[in-house]
C-alpha positions in Angstrom: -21.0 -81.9 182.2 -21.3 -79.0 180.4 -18.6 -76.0 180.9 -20.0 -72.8 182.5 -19.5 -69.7 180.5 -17.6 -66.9 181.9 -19.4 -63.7 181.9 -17.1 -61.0 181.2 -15.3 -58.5 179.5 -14.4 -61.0 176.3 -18.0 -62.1 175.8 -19.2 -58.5 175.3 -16.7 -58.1 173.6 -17.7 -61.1 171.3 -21.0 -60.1 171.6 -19.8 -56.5 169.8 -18.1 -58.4 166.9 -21.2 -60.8 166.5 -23.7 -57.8 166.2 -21.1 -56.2 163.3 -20.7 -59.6 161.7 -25.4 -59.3 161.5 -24.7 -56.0 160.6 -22.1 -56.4 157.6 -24.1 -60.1 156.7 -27.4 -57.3 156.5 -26.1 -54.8 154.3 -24.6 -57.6 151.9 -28.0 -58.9 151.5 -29.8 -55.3 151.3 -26.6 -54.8 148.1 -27.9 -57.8 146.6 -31.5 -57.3 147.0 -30.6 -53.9 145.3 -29.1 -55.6 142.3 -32.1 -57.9 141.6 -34.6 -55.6 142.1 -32.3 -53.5 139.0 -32.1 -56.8 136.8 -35.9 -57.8 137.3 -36.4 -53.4 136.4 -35.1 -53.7 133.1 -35.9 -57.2 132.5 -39.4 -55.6 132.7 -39.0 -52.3 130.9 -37.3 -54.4 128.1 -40.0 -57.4 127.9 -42.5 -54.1 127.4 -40.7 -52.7 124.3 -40.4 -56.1 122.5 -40.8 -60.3 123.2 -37.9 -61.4 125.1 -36.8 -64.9 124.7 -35.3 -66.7 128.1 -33.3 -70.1 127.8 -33.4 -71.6 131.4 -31.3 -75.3 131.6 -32.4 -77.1 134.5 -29.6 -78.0 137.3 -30.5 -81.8 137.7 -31.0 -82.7 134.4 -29.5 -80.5 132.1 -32.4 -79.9 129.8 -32.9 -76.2 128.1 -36.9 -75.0 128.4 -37.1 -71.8 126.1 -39.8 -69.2 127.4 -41.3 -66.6 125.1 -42.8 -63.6 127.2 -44.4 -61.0 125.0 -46.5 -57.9 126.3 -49.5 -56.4 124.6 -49.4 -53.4 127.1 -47.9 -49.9 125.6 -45.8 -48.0 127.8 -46.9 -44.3 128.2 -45.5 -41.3 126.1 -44.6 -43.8 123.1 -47.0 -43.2 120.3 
């Protein structure tokens, strides 16, 4: 049989620390989020001022792919 669950002041209690641990797990991933939205910023403002070569090597098999990624598009105020 299953053990009832006593309903009192330690599982609010637990309840309180389980909401901070959301909380604390929710601002780490809104910090993260941050910094990859910044990489993927200047990854783009740099792939629009000149090609960007990207060297990916694949987890499983270990093999390099080389991507080229060039723009034709010219940012404002540069003449």
């Amino acid at each position: 049989m299953a053990a009832k669950r006593e309903r009192g002041p330690s599982t609010a209690s637990q309840s309180q620390v389980d909401v901070e641990q959301i909380g604390r797990r929710v601002k780490m991933l809104d910090d993260r989020l941050d910094n990859l939205d910044s990489i993927v910023t200047s990854l783009v403002h740099r792939v629009m001022e000149k090609p960007l070569s990207l060297e990916i090597t694949c987890p499983n098999c270990s093999q390099t792919f080389e991507v080229n990624i060039t723009s034709n598009i010219r940012l404002r105020g540069k003449t």
